[in-house]
ZATORVEX-16177 format. One record per residue: residue in three letters; x, y, z of N, C-alpha, C in turn. Coordinates in steps of 0.001 Angstrom, whole numbers, plus 500000, padded with zeros to 6 digits. Example, Ala and Ser with C-alpha at 12.3 -4.5 7.8 and 13.67 -1.06 7.14 Angstrom:
<pts>
ALA513190494310507800512300495500507800513200496700507800
SER512850497750507080513670498940507140512900500030507870
</pts>
This chain:
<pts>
UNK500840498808500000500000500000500000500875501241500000
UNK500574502305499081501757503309498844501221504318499922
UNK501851504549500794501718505756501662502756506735501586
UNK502746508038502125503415509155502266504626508971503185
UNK505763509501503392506789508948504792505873509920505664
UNK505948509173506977506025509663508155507066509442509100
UNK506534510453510016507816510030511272507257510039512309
UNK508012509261513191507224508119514456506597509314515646
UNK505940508786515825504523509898516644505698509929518362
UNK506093508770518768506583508667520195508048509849520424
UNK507490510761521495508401511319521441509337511277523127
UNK510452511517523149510991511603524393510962512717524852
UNK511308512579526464511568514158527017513059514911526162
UNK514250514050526390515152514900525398514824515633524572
UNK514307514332523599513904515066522028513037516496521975
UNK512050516172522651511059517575523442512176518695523585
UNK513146518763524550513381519851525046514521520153524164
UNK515490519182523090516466519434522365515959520256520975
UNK514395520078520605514108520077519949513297521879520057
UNK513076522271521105512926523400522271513723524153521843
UNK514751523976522661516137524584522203516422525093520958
UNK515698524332519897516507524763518830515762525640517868
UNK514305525740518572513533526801517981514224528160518782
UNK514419527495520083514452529452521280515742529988520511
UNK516673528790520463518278529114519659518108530139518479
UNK517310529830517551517180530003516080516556531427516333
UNK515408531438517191514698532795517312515705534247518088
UNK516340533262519103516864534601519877518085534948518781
UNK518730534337517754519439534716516827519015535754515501
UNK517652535638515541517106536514514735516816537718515332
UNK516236538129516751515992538765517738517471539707517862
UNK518685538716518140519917539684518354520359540513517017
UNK520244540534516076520594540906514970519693542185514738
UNK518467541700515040517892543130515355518095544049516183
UNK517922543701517793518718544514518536519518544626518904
UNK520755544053518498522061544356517925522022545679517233
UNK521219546023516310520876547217515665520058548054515296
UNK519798548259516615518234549052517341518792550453516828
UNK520291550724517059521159552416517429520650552743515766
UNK520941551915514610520812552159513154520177551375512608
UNK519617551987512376518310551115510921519081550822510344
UNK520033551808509611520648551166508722521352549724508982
UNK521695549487510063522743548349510508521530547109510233
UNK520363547557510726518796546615510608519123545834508889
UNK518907546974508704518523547065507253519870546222506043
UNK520896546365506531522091545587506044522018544243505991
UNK521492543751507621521551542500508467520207541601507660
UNK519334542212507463518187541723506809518537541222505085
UNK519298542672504308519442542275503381520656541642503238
UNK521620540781504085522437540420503670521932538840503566
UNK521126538796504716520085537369504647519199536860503854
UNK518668537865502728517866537813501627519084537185500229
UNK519826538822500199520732538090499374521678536797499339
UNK521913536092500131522942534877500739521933533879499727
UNK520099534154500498519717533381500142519080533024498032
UNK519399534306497902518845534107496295519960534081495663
UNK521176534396496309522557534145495724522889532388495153
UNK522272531702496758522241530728496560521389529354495332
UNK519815530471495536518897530200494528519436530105492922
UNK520240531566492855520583531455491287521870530655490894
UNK522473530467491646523446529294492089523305527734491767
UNK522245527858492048521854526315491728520750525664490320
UNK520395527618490042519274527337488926520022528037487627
UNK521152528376487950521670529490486530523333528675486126
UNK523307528763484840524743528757484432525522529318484177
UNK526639529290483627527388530593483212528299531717483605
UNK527553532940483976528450534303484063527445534240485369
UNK526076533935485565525072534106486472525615533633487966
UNK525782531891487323526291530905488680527649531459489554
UNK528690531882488714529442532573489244529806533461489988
UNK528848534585489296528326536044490273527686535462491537
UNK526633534725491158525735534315492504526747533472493759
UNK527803533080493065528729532203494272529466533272494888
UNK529661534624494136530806535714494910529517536260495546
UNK528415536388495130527247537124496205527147535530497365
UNK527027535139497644526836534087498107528290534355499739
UNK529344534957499252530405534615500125530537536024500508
UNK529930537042499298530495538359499979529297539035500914
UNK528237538417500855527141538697501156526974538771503404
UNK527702537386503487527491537722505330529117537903505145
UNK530174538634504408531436539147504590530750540884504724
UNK529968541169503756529572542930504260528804542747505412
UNK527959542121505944527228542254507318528042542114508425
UNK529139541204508085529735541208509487530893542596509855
UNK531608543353508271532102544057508769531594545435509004
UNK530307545493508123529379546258509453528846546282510794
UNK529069544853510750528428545310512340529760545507513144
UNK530911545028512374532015545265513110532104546740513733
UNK532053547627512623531915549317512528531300549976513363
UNK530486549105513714529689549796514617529242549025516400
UNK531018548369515833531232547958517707530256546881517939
UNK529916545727517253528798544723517400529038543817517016
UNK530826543155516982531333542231516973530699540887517893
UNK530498541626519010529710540596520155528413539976519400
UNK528042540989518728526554540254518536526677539334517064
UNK527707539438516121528093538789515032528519537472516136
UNK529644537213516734529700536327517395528561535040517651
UNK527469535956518890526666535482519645525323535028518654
UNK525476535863517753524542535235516609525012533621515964
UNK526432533381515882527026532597515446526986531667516374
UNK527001531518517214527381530452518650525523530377518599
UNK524682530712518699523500530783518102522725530103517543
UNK523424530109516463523048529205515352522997528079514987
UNK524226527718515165525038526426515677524266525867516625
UNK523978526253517938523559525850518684522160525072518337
UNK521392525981517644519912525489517092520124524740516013
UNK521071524271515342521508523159514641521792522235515309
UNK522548522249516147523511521229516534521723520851517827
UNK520869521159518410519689520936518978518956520091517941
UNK519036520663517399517757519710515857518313518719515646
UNK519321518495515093520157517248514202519825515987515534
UNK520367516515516889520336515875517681518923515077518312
UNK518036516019518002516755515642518427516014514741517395
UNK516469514885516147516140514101515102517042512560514793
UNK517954512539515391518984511266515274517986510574516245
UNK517840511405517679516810510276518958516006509724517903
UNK515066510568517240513908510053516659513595509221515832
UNK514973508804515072514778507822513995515104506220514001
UNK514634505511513816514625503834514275515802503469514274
UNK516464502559515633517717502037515299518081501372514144
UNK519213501597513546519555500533512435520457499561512900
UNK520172498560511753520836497363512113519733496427511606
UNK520744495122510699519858494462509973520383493017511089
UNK519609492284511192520151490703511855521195490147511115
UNK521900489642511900523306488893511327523066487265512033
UNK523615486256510723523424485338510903524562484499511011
UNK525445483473511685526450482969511637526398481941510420
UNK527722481605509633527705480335508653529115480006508291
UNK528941478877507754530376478750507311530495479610506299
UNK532030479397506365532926480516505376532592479284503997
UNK533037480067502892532366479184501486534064478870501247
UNK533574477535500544534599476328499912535003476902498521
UNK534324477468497424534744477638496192534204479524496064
UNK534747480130496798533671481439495813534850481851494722
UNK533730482789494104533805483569492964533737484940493043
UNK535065485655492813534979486553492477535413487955491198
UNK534035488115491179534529489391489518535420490820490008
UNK536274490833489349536815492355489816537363493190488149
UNK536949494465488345536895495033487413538037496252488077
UNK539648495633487168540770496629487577540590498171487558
UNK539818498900486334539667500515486081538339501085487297
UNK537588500112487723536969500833488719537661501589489795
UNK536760502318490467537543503508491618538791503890491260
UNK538909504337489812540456504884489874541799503683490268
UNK541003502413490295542577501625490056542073501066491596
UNK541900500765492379541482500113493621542003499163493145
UNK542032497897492495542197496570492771543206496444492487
UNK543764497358491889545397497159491499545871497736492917
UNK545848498735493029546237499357494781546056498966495575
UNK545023497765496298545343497064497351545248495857496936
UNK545978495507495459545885493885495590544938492970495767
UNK543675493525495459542404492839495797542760491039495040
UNK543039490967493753542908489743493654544055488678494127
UNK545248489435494395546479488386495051545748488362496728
UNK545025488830497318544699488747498327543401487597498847
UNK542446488014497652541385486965497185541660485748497153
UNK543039485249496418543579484117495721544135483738496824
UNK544792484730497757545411483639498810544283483077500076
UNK543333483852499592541910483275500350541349481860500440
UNK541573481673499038541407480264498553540236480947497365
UNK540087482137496981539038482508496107539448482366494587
UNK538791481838493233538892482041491984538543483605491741
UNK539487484122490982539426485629490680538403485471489186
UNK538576486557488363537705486818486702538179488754487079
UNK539204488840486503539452490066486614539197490346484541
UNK538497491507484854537656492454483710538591493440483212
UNK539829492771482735540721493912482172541186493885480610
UNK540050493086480251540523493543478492539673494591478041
UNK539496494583476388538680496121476190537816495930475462
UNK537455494276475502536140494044474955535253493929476103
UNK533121494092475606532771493855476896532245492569476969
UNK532146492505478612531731490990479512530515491310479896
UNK529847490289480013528527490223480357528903489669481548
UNK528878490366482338529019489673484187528048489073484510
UNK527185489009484315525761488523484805525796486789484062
UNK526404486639482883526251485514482308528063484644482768
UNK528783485852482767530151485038483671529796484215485569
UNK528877485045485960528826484492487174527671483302486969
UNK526735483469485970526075482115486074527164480966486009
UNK527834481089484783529342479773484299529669479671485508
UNK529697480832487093530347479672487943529446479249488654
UNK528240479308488357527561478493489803527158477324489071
UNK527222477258488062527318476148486848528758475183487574
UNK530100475671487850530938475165487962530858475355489636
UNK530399475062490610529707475041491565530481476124492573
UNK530182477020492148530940478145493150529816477974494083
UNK530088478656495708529071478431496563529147479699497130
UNK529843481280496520529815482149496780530105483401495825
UNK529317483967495002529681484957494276529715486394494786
UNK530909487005494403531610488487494500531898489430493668
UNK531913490611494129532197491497492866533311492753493718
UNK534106492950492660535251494399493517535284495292492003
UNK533831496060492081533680497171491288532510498032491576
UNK531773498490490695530790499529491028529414499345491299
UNK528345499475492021527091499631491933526463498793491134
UNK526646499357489884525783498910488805526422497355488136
UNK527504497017488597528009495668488191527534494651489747
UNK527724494865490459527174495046491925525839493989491868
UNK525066494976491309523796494698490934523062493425489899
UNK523962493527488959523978492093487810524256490969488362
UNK525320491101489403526085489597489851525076489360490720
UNK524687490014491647523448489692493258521857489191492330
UNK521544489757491342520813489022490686520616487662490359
UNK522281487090490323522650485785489864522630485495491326
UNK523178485565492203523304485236493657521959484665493873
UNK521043485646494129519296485555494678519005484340493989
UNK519355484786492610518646483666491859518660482115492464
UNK519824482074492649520345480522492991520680480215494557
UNK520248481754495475520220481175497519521631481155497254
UNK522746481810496576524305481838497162524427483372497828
UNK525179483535498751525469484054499347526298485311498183
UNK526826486738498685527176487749497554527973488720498779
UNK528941488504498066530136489393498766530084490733498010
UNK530670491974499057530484493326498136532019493854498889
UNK532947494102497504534022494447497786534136495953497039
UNK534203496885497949533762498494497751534986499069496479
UNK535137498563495867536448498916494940535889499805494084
UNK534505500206493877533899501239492665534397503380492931
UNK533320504037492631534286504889492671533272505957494170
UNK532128505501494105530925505770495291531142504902496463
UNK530246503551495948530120502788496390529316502489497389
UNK528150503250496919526868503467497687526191502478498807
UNK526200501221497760525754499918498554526670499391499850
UNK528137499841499039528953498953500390528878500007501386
UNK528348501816501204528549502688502809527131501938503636
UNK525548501785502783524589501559503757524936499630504002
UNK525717499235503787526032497979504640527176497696505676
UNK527427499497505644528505499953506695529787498684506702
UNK530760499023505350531560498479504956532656499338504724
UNK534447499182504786535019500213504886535210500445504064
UNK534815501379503301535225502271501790536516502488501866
UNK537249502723502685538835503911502217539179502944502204
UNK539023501099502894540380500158502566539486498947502333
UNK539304498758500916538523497596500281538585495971500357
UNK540050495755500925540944494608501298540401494464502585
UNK539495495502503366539122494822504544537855493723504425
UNK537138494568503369535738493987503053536486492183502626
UNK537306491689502191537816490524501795537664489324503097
UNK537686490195504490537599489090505570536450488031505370
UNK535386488895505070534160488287504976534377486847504348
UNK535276486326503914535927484947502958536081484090504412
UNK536904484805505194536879483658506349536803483565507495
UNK535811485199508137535460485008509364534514486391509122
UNK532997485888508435532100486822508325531069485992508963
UNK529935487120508311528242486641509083527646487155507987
UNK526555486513507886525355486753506228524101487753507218
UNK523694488626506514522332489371506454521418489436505450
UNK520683489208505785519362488845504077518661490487504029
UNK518942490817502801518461492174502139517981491681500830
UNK516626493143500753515867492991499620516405493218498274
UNK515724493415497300516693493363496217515493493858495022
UNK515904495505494530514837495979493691515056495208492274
UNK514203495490491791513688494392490441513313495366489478
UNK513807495788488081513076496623487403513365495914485858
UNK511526495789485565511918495360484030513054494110483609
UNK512823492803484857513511492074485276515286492421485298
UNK515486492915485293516940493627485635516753493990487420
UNK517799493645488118518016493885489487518553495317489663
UNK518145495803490874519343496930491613519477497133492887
UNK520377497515493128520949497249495050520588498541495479
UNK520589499886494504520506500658494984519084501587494492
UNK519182502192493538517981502778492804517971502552491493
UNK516955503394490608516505503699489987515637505069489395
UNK516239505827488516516194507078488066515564507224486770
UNK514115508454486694513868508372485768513590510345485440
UNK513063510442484143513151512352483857514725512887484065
UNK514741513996484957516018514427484606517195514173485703
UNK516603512929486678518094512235487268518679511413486539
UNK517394510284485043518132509854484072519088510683483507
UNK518547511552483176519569512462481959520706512909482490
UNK520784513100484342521837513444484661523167512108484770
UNK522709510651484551523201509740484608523751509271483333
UNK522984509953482094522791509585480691524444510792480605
UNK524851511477481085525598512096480901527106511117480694
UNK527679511585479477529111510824479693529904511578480874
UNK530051512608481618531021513028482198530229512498483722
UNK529021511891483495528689511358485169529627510693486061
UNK530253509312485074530776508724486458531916509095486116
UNK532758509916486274534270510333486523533609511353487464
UNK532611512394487024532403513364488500530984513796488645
UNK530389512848489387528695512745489868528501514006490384
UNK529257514662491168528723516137491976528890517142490768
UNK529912516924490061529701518355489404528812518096488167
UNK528701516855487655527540516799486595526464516687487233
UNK525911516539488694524510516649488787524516518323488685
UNK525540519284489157525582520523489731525369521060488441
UNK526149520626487250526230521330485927524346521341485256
UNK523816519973485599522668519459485042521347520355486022
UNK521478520643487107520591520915487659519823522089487510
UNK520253523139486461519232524173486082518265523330485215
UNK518616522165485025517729521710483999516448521145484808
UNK516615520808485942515775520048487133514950521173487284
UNK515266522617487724514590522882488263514028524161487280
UNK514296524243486345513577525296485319512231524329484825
UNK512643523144484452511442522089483660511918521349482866
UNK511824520148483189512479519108482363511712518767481096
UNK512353518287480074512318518644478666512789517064478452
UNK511388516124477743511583515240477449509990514267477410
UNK510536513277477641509129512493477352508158512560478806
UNK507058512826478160506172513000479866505829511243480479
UNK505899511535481720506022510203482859504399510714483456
UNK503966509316483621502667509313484570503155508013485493
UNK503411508398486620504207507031487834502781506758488682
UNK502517505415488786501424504573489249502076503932490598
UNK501256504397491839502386503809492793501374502879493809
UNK501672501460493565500832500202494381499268500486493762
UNK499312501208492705497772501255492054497109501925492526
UNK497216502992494163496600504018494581496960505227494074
UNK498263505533494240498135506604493764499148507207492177
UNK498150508477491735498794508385490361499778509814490338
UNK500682510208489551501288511451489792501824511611487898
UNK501111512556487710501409512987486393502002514293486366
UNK503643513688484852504234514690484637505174515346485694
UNK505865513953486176507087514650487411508095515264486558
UNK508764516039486771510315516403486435511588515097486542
UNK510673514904487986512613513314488007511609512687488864
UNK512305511525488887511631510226489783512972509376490269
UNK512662509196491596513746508310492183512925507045492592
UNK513053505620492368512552504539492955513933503759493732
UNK513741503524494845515428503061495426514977501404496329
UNK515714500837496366515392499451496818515439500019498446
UNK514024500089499543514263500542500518514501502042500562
UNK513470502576501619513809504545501095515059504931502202
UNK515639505888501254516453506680501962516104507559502854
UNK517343508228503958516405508919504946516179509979504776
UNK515648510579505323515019512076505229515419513339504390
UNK514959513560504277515924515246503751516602514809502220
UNK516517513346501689517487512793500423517287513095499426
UNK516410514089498740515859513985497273516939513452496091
UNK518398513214496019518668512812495130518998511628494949
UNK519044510865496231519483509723496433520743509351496726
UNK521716510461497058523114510296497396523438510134498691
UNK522684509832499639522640509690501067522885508328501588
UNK521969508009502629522236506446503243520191506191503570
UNK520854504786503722519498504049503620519716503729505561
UNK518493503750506173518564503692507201518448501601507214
UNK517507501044506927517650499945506435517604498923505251
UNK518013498118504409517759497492503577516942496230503468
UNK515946496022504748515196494731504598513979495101505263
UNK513444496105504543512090496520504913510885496264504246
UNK511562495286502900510356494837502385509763496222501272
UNK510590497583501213509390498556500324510170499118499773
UNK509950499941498723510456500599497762510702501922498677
UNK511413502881498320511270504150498137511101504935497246
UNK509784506074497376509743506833495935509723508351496083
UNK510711508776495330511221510264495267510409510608494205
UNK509308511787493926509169512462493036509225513770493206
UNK510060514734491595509915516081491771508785516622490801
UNK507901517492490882507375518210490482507464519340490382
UNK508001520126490229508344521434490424507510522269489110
UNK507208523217489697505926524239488916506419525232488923
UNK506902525720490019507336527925490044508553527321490569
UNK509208528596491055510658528981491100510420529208492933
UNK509398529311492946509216529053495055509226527471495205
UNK508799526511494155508702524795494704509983524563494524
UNK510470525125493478512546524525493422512997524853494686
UNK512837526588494569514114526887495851513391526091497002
UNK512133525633497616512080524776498731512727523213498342
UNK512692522910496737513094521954496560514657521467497161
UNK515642522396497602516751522955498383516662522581499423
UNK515401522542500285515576522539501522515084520823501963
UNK514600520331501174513973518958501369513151518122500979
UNK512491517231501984511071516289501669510073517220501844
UNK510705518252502745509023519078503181508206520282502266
UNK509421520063501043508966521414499872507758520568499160
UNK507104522052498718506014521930497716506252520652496774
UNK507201520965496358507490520266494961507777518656495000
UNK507932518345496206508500516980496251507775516290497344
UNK507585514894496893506698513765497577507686512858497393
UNK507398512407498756508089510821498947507100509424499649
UNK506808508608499081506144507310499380506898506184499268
UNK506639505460500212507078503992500487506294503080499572
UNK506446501855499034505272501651498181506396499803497950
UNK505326498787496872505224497617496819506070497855495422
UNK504881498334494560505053498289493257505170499721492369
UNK506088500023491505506070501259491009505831501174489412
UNK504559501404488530504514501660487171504838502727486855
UNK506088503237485714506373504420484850505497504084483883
UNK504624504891482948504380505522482011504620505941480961
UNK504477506043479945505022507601479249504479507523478012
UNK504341508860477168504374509074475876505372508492475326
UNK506195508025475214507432507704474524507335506100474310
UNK507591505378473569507979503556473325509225503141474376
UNK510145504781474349511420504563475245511762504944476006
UNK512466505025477322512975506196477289514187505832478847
UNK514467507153479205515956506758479860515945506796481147
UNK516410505408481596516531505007482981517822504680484028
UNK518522505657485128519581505188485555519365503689486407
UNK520001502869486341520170501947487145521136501635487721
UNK521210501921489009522575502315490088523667503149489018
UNK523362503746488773524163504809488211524866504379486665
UNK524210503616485943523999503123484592522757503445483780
UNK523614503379482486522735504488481681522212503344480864
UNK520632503562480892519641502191480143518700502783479466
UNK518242502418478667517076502377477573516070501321477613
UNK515187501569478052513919500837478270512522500977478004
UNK512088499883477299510468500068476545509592500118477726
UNK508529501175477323507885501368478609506423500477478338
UNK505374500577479032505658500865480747506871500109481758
UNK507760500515482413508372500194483073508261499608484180
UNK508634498561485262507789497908486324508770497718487408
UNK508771498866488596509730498371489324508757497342490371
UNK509451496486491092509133495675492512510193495650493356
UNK509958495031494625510673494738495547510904493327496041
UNK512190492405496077511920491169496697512509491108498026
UNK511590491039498467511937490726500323512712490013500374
UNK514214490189501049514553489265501398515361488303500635
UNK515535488593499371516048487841498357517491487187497951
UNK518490488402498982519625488664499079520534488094499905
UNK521459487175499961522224486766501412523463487522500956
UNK524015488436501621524925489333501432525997488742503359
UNK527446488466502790528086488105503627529282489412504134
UNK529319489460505238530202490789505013530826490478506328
UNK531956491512506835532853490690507538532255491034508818
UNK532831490181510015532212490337511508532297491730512024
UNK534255492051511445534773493022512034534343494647510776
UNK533554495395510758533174496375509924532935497419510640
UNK533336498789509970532802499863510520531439500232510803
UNK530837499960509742529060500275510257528836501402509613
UNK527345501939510200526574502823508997527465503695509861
UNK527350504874510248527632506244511149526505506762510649
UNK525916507940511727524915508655511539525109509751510151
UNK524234510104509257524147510491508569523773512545508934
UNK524719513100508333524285514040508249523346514390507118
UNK522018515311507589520831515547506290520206516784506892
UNK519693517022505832518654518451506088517796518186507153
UNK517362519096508060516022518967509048514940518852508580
UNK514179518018509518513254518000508892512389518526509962
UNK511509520176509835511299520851510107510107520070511152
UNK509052519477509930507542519159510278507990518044511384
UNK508877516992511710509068516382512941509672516875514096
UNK510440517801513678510626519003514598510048519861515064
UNK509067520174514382508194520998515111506996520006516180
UNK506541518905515506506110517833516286506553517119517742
UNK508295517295518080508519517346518990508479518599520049
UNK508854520001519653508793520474520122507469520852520664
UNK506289520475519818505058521171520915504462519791521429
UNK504921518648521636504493517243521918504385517691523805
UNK503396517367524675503234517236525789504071516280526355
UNK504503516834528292505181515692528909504391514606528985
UNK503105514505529400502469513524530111502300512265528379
UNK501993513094527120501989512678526004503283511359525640
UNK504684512335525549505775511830525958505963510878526629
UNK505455510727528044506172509692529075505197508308528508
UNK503531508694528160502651507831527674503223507154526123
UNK504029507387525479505072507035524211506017506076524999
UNK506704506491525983508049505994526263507286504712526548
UNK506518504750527254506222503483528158505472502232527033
UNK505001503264526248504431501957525085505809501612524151
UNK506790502193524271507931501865523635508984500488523986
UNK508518500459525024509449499255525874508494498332526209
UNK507049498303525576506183497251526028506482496093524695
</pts>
């Protein structure tokens, strides 16, 4: 059943009063700035517009190219550089300060009150033997050379693992190399490359109940951060060969093609469809994004979500195996869990130039909806059209059909791992404000159904 995200009604006393804090924080910072400069309007009047401009500096920043984006980045930096050395001028260094310590403060209150609030993670870990024959694919040019730099396959091999290293310059169908080994009875297939190869091999895995090693060697490596795996040293992820534990994760399905991570359609395809994407994802989404938010230009999408609800004519669509957390509209974040059984669905709509710039600030703008959901139908005017899959660029006859398989996945990873770490993300205002006006007696009546 496709519903809207929510966030969990039970609130604590902390969260209550951290969450307190960070409204009184935020307000008495707006408050000092004013009477900070009660003596001069003008000083008023600076302080106000330096806060206007920061913020449309930023707006055209993200919606303009060119000679525009540029200007808007020097308004952007010079903008609280003239407020502060006005207020310097006029002996109100203290209150530039105290505004600053301020601010922070009502940040550093929110983030905190919102980490209480969100469900522990952690998926169950299961003990097993270590595998007799695995298999693993490694693709040398991923992440800039990783497997050559820590030796991934002389390390593999002294594991007791069969390597398939992907270094000629014709292409491999990985998906049909890892069937040949479970054909030749591998009892564990692996991959030490990117996402989207990631994704082909765990397909073959599910298929056949083998277990699927993820060796972070790509150049993101999205899947191996939300299975809290160590990215900076990929040779650690290798323990998992002989003193790991298996966790069963779902595994999105689109147009029978698998993905570990998402699925992108409108103009996060096109930002994926880009050749300069995967050498540099931030600056080609950054380069692409006036295109997001002026109006995307292409084939129109009507997305059908669990058959309730319909949404015609998004700008971009994110479907991700399991939703990301809060505040994520692009999908570059972390997944709080991967065995929840549901899709996540990002859509943008954006209409005026007020739904973008909130589009900036989050889930809670005009322009953007997020639902949890079973099943996702794309649409379209078009016979074709362009779909990222974990960050691969596809062409697909529509209607398009994502699902979710519960559970489908035995993913082995090592005992000893770093783990998720809390995610830094945008606030999310509307649960914040929910704690802060939540009653004690309300509160303590939460806690206690919490531990029942």
């Amino acid at each position: 059943m496709a519903r809207d995200g929510a966030f969990p009604m039970t609130v604590t006393g902390s969260q209550r009063w951290l969450a307190r804090l960070a409204y009184v924080a935020a307000f008495a910072a707006v408050l000092l700035l004013v009477i900070g400069g009660r003596s001069s309007l003008a000083v008023v009047v600076v302080g106000v517009l330096g806060i206007l401009l920061t913020l449309a500096g930023v707006w055209w920043f993200l919606s303009h190219r060119g000679p525009v984006r540029w200007v808007s980045a020097v308004l952007v930096v010079a903008s609280p550089i003239v407020v502060i050395v006005v207020y310097i001028s006029q002996n109100l260094l203290w209150a530039v300060v105290l505004v600053v310590l301020l601010a922070a403060t009502s940040v550093v209150a929110a983030r905190a009150a919102l980490i209480r609030a969100r469900p522990p993670a952690g998926i169950p870990e299961k003990e097993t033997q270590p595998p007799c024959r695995a298999y693993l694919i490694m693709n040398p040019r991923s992440g800039g050379g990783k497997v050559g730099k820590f030796r991934l396959d002389e390390r593999a091999i002294a594991l007791g693992a069969e390597v398939a290293l992907l270094d000629g310059p014709e292409h491999v169908d990985v998906a049909e190399l890892a069937a040949r080994a479970v054909a030749n009875e591998a009892d564990l297939l692996g991959v030490a490359g990117g996402d989207g190869t990631q994704a082909l091999v765990a397909g073959v895995a599910a298929e056949h109940d083998l277990p699927f090693l993820v060796v972070s060697a790509g150049t993101r490596n999205h899947f191996a951060m939300d299975l809290g795996l160590n990215r900076e040293h990929p040779d650690a992820d290798l323990e998992a060969l002989s003193d790991g534990v298996e966790v069963r994760l779902d595994l999105g399905v689109i147009g029978g093609r698998t993905f570990v991570n998402n699925a992108s359609f409108g103009a996060y395809a096109e930002v994926v469809q880009s050749p300069a994407y995967r050498d540099d994802k931030a600056g080609t989404t950054l380069q692409m994004l006036p295109d997001l938010l002026s109006g995307h230009q292409g084939p129109q999408l009507v997305v059908r979500i669990d058959g309730e609800v319909t949404i015609e004519g998004p700008k971009a669509l994110l479907v991700s195996n399991n939703p990301y957390e809060l505040g994520d509209p692009a999908g570059l974040g972390r997944r709080v869990r991967l065995d929840t059984g549901e899709l996540g669905v990002v859509a943008v709509t954006v209409d005026s130039a007020a739904q973008a710039a909130g589009l900036i600030r989050g889930r809670q703008a005009g322009g953007l909806r997020t639902f949890v959901a079973r099943e996702v139908v794309i649409e379209s005017d078009a016979h074709e059209i362009s779909v990222g899959i974990d960050g691969e660029a596809v062409m697909m006859p529509t209607p398009v059909r994502c699902t979710i398989r519960p559970g489908a996945l035995r993913v082995r990873v090592p005992k000893d791992r770093p783990g998720v770490p809390g995610a830094k993300q945008p606030i999310d205002m509307s649960l914040l404000r929910h704690q802060a006006l939540s009653l004690a007696h309300f509160a303590r009546s939460g806690d206690g159904a919490a531990r029942q």
